[in-house]
N, C-alpha and C positions, 0 to 999 in steps of 0.2 A: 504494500500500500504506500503511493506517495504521501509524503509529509504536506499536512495541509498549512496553507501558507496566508491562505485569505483570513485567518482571524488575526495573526499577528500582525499585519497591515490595516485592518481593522482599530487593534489597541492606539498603533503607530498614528494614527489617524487620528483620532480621539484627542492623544496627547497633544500634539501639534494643534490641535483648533483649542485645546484649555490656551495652550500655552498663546497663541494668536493672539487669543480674546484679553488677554490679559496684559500683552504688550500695545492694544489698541486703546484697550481702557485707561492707558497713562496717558495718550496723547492728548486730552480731553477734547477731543472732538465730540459733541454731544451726538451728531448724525450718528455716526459711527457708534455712539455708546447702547443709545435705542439698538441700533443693531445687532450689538451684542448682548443686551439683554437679553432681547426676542429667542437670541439661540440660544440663550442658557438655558430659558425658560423651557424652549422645544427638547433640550440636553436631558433636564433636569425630570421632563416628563416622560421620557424615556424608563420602561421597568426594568432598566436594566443598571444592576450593582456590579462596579469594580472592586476590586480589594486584590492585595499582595502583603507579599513578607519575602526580606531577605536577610538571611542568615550566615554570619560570617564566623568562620572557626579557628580557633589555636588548638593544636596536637604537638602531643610531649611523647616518645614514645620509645621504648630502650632496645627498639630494632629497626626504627626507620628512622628519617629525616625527620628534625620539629621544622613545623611549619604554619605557617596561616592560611586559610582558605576561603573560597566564597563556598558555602556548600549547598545552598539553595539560593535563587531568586524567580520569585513567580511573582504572575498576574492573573486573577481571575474575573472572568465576566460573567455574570449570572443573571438570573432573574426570569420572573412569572411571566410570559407570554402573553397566556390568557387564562382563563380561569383554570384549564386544566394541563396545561400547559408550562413545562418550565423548561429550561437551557442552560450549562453548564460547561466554559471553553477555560482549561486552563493552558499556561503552556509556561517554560519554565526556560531561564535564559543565561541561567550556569556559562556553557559553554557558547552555543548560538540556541537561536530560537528553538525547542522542542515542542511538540503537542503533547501533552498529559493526557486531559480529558477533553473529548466532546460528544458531549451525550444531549438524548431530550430527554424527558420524562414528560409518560401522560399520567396524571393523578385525577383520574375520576373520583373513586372513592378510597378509603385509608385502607379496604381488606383489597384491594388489587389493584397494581397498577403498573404502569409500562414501561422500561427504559431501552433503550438503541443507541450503540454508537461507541465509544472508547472512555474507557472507565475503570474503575478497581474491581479488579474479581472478590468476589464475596465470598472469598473465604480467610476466616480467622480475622481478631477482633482488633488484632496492632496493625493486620495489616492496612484495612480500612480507617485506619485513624489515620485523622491527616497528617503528614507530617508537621506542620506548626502546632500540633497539641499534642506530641508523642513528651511523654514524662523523663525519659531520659535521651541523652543527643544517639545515640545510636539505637537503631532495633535489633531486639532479639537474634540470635543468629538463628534458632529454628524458623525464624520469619523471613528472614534475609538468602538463607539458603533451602528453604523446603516449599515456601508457598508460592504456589503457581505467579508467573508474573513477576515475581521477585529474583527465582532463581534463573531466571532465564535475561535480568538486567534492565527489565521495563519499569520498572518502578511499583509496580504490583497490577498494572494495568494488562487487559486485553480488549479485543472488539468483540462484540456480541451485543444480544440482547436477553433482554432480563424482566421478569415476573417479580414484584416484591410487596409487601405487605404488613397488616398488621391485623391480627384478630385475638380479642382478647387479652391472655398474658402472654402470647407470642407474637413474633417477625419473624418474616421468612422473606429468604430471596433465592429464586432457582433461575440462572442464567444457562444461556448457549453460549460457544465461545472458540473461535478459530484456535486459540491455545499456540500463538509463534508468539504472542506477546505486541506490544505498541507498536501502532503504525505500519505492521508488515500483515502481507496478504498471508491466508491458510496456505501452508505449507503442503497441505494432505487432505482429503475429500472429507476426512474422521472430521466433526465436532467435537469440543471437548464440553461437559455439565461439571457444571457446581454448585452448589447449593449448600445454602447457611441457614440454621433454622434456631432461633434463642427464645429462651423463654423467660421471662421476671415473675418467678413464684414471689419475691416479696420488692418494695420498692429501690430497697439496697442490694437485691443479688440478680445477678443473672446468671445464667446458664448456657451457652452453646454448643451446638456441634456444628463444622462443617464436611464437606464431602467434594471430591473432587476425581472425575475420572475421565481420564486423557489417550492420548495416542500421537507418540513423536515418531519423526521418520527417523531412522538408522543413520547414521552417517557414514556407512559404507555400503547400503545396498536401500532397495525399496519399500523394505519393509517396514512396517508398522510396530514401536515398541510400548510397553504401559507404560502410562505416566498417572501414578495414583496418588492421591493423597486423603489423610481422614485425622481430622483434630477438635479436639477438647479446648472448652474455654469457661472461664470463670471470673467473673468481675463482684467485686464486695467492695461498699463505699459505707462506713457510718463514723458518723461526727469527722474528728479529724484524723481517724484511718483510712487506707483504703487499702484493697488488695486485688491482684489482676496474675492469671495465671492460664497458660496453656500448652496444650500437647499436640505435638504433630508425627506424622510417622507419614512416608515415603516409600512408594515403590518404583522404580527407574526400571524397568525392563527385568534383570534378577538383581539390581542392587536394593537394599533394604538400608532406609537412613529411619532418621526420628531424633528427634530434639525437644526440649522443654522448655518453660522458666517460669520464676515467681517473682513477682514484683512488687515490695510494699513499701507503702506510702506515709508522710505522717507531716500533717499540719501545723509545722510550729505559731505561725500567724496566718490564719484565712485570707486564700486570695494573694497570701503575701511570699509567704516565706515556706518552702516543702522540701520535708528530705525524703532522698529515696534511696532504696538497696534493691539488689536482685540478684538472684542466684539462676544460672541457665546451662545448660548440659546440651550437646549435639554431638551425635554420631552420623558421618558421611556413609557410612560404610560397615552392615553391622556382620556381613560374611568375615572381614579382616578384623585382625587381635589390633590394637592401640590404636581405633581409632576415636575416639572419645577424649571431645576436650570442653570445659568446665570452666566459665568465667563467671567472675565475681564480680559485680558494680557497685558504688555508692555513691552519694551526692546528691545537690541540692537545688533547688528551683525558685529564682527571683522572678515572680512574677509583677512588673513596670504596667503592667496591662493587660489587657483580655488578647491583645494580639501580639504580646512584644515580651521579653523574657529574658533573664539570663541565667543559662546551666553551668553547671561544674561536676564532670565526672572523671571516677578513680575507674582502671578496668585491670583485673590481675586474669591472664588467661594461663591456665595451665592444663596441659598437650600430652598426651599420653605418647604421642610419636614424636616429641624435640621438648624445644627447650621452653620454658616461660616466659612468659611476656607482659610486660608492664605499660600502662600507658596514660596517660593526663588528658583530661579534653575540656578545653570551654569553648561555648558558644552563645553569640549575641543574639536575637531574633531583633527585628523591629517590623513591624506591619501595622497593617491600616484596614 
């Protein structure tokens, strides 16, 4: 699939006419100012929301190079079409323009409704968090290496469309899904399903499973290999705890992987100030002896804002096939 190019000249566009109207409005030419009212005014009735966040990072790390980096900058445009109707374009400008997402949704009513187009596969609960609201600056490595869309370097994202809902104390979302990952065409005639189904027995817990079953091409012949996946999730939030934890398990064709973590949380000052720990375990490969390796995380979360943030984490990984590894990470967010 070609990278779409019409929304980021879209944004590009946008920006330039804020910025226009803004260098016209010093001139004090009044004609001109009517003018630009008028188009704010047409701008401003437009239902359509920007927003962004960029994220800049320091890594300390006692096997590679310390450095600073950009590690995200996005733009999102959203907003309600029409009554059922909504639109979702992000794209993220790291290195050059990327497309993330662009999806519709029709939302008739809350027990069913429709999405199409490129988006997060629905499976497992870190994955689908945005990244500007993940609690610690890195995810999970069962997340990072086992869930569709992830392990494959899309960012968690595929093309499909998607079934989602709510009825009672569940959500459920069952998609279709070419399974290459962002912005590239199916590889193979196979569809790959997934489906995430959570429950809220009480207002502070949830419950999930997901499920995922695929079919990659071989890279030495035509054939068609499994690509499965099936994971546990848990989320527990009261007062100023919270807890968050899940299980994934992998099947690659005959490799067997699986990975876990627990992650809790604790409110020193609401809104303000949060520490966190986690404990995560991942095997690539559970046919081979030493491959299981076990990292440790801690640290803590200034939150500046509802959109804007400053982390600090410790990361001790220790490898059952080499050596240990240690590493320092801050990062700033700022958004809007």
């Amino acid at each position: 699939m070609r990278r779409v190019i019409f929304p980021a000249g879209w944004l590009i566009a946008v920006m330039v006419s804020l910025l226009l109207t803004t260098a016209q409005a010093q001139t004090g030419d009044q004609a001109e100012g009517d003018k630009n009212k008028t188009a704010s005014a047409v701008l401003s009735s437009l239902p359509i929301k920007l927003s962004g966040y960029a994220q800049i990072q320091g890594a300390w790390e006692n096997e590679a190079n310390d450095t600073f980096s950009i590690r995200r900058a996005r733009l999102t445009l959203s907003g309600q079409l029409l009554k059922s109707l909504r639109l979702k374009v992000q794209l993220d400008f790291t290195k050059s323009p990327a497309l993330l997402d662009a999806q519709a949704e029709v939302v008739p009513r809350r027990e069913i409704s429709f999405r199409a187009g490129q988006f997060l596969v629905p499976f497992s609960l870190e994955n689908i968090t945005s990244s500007s609201d993940l609690l610690t600056i890195n995810r999970s490595q069962a997340v990072e290496k086992l869930v569709p869309g992830r392990d494959n370097g899309s960012s968690g994202r595929d093309i499909g469309a998607a079934f989602f809902g709510s009825y009672s104390i569940f959500d459920y979302t069952l998609s279709i899904l070419n399974g290459s990952g962002a912005n590239k065409a199916d590889s193979n005639d196979h569809k790959d399903l997934a489906v995430r189904l959570v429950t809220h027995p009480l207002k502070t817990l949830s419950l999930g499973i997901s499920i995922y079953n695929g079919r990659q091409t071989a890279s030495d012949s035509p054939a068609l290999l499994l690509r499965n996946r099936y994971g546990l999730e848990l989320a527990f939030n009261y007062q100023r705890f919270g807890l968050q934890a899940e299980f994934i398990q992998a099947k690659d064709d005959m490799i067997k992987k699986e990975g876990w973590y627990a992650l809790a949380t604790y409110s020193v000052i609401r809104q303000k100030l949060q520490l966190i720990t986690r404990l995560e375990a991942i095997n690539l490969d559970r046919n081979l002896p030493d491959q299981k390796t076990t990292i440790y995380t801690a640290g803590a979360n200034w939150f500046l804002s509802s959109r804007s943030k400053f982390q600090a984490n410790y990361e001790y990984h220790q490898t059952e096939s080499g050596p240990d590894h240690q590493a320092v990470f801050f990062l700033l967010q700022a958004g809007f």
